[in-house]
C-alpha positions as semicolon CSV with decimal commas, in nm:
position;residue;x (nm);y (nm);z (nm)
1;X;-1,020;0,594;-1,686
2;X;-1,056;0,722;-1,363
3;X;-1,000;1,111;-1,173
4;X;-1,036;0,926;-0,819
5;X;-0,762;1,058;-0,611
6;X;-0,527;0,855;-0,398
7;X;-0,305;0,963;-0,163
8;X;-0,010;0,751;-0,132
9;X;0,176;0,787;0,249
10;X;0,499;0,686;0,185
11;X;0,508;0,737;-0,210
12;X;0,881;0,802;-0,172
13;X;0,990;0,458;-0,074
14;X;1,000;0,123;-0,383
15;X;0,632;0,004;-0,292
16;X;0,468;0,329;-0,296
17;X;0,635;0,427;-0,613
18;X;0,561;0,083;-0,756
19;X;0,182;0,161;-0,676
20;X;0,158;0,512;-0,830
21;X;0,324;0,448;-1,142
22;X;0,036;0,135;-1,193
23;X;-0,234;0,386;-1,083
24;X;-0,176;0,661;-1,240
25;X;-0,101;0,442;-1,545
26;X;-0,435;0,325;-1,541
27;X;-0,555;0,684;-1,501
28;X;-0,593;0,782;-1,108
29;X;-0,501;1,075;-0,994
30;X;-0,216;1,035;-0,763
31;X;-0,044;1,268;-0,493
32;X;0,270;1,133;-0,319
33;X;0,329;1,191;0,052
34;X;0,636;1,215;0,246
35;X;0,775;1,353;0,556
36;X;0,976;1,617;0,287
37;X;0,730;1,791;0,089
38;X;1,039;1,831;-0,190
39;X;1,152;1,520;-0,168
40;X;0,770;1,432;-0,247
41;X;0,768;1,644;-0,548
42;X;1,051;1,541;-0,731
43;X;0,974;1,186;-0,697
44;X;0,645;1,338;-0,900
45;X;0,850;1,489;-1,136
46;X;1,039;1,163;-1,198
47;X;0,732;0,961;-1,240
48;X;0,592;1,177;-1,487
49;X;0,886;1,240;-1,690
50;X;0,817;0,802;-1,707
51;X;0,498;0,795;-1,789
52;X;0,474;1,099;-1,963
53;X;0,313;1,463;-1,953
54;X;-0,055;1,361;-1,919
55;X;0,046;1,135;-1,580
56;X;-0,213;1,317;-1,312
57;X;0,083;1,251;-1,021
58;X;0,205;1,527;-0,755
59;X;0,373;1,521;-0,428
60;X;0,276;1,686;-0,085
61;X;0,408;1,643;0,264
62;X;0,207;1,383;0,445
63;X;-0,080;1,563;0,596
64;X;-0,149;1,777;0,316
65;X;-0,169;1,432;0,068
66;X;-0,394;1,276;0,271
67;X;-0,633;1,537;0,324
68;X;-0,969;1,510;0,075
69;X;-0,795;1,190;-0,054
70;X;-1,075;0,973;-0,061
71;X;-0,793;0,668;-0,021
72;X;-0,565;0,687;0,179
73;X;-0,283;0,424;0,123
74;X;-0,021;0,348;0,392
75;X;0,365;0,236;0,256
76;X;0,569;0,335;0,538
77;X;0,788;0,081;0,726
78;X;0,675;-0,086;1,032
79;X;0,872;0,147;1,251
80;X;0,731;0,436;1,093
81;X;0,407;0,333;1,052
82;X;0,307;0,492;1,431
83;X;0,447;0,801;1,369
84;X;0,257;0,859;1,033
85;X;-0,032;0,774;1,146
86;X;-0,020;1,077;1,400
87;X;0,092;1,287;1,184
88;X;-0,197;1,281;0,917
89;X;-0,456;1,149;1,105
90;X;-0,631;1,510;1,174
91;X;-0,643;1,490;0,826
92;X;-0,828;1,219;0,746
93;X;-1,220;1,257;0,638
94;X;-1,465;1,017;0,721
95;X;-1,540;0,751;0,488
96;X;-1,219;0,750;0,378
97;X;-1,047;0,427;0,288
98;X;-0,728;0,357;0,443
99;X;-0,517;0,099;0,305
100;X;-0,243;-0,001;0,529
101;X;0,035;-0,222;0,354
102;X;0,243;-0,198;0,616
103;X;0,452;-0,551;0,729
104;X;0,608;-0,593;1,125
105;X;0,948;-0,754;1,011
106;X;1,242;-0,752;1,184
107;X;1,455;-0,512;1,026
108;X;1,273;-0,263;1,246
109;X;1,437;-0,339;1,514
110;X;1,764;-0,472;1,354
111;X;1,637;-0,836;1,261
112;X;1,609;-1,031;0,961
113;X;1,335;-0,953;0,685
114;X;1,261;-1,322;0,607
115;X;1,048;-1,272;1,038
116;X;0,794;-1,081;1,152
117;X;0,761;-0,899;1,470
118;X;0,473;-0,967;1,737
119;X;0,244;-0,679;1,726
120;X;0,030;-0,648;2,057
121;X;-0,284;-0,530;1,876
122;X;-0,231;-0,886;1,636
123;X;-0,151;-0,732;1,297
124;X;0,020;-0,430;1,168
125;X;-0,317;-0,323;1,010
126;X;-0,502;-0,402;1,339
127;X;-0,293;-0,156;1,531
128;X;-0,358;0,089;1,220
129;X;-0,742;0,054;1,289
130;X;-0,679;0,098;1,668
131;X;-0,524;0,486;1,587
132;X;-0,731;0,548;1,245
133;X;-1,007;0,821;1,349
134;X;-1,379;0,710;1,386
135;X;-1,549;0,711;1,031
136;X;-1,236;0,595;0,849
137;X;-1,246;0,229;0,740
138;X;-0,909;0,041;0,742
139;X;-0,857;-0,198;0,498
140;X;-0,518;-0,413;0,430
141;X;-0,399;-0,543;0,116
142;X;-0,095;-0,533;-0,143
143;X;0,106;-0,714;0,109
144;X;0,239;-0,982;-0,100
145;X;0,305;-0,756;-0,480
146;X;0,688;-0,761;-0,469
147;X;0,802;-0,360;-0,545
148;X;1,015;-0,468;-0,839
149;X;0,708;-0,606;-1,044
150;X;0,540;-0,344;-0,945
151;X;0,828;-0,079;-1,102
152;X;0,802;-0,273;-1,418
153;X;0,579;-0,168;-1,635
154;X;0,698;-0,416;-1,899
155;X;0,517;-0,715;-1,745
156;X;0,234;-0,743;-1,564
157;X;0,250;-0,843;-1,172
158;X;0,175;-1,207;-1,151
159;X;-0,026;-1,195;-0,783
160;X;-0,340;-1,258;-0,617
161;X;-0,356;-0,960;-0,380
162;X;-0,563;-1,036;-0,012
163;X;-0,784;-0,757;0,077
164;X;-0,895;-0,787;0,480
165;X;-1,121;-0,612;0,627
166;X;-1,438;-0,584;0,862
167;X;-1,629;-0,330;0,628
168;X;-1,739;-0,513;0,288
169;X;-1,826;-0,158;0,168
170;X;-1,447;-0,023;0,211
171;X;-1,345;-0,361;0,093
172;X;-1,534;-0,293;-0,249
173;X;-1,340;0,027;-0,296
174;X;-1,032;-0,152;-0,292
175;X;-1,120;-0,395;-0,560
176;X;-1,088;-0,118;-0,902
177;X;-0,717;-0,035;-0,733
178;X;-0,604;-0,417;-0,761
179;X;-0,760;-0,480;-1,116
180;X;-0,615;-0,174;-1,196
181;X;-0,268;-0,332;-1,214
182;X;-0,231;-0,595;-1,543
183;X;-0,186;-0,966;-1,381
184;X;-0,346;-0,917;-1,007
185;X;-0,698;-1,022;-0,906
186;X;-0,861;-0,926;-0,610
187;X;-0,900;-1,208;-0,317
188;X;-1,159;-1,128;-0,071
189;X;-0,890;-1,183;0,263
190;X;-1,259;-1,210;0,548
191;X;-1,208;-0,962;0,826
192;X;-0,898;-0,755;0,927
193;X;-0,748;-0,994;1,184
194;X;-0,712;-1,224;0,885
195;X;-0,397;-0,970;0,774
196;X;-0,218;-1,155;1,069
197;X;-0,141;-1,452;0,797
198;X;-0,160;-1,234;0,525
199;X;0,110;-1,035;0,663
200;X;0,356;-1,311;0,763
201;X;0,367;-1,455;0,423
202;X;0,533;-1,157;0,307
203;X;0,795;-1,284;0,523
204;X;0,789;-1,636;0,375
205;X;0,809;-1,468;0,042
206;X;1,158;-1,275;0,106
207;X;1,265;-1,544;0,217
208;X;1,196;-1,723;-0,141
209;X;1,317;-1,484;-0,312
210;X;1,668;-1,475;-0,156
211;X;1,694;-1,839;-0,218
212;X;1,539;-1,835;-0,545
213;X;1,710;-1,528;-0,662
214;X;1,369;-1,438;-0,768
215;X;1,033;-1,186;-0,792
216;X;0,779;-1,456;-0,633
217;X;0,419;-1,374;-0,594
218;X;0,092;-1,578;-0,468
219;X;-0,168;-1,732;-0,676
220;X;-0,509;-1,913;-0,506
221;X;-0,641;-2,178;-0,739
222;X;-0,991;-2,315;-0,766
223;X;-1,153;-1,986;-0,783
């Protein structure tokens, strides 16, 4: 058991609900951001009345959950993802981890979600990194853990999970989160601008899925 606290940007939406109810599961404490500090707190309430009363999960607008968080992880939509950042980036200490999960496909800009946008600064997490504050080290990972397997805490989550980034320090930090959840195993991803791939196979994944009709994840063999 751990009393780390996260701080999940986001929480509100399938994959940042999916994440807290794994974490604080496995004994994190958790505090849910969104733009609507309500809307933040009753998703607490919800997880909690699932997991039950000793669940260490509450909900804060954005800036105010990622403050003293000493991870900071990053749900939002690609088209929000910007935004966010501004918003709770006066808020973020250094040495803070921040994990940016965020994927460029289409559908912010009307598209399909089986493509992914070109991002100018390379990567979705890249162009994190560009407007993160000095001292905070930006990580990517979770990419590829569909949120349905994620929301079911019947099964565990049948992934490898790619962590990039240039700091092998921030990368360590990351590791406890991924074991954390039953079935995923931490793959070291190499530096940040390696999230390019990582990030477009979420794409190729969706578009399994729909043909499939399924919850696919990614497994590396060998190792």
């Amino acid at each position: 058991m751990t009393t780390q606290r996260i701080a999940i940007i986001g929480g509100t939406g399938d994959q940042g609900k999916g994440l807290a109810l794994r974490w604080a599961k496995a004994g994190y404490e958790i505090v849910i951001g969104s733009r609507a500090a309500d809307r933040a707190q009753a998703a607490a309430i919800e997880m909690r009345a699932q997991l039950g009363a000793d669940a260490n999960i509450t909900g804060a607008a954005n800036a105010d959950a990622a403050a003293d968080a000493g991870i900071v992880v990053l749900t939002v939509p690609f088209a929000a993802q910007t935004p966010t950042l501004k918003e709770i980036k006066d808020r973020l200490q250094p040495q803070t981890v921040l994990v940016d999960v965020t994927v460029p496909l289409e559908p912010a800009v009307g598209g399909k979600p089986t493509r992914v946008l070109g991002v100018w600064a390379g990567s979705a997490a890249e162009q994190c990194a560009e407007l993160a504050p000095a001292g905070v080290q930006v990580v990517s990972a979770f990419h590829n853990v569909g949120a349905d397997a994620l929301a079911d805490l019947t099964h565990e989550v049948a992934c490898d999970v790619f962590v990039c980034g240039d700091d092998k320090e921030a990368k360590a930090r990351v590791r406890p989160l991924v074991e954390a959840i039953p079935g995923c195993r931490f793959i070291d991803g190499g530096v940040l601008a390696n999230s390019r791939t990582v990030e477009a196979l979420t794409a190729l994944l969706i578009g399994v899925n729909i043909r499939y009709k399924a919850h696919t994840g990614i497994r590396i063999t060998g190792i």
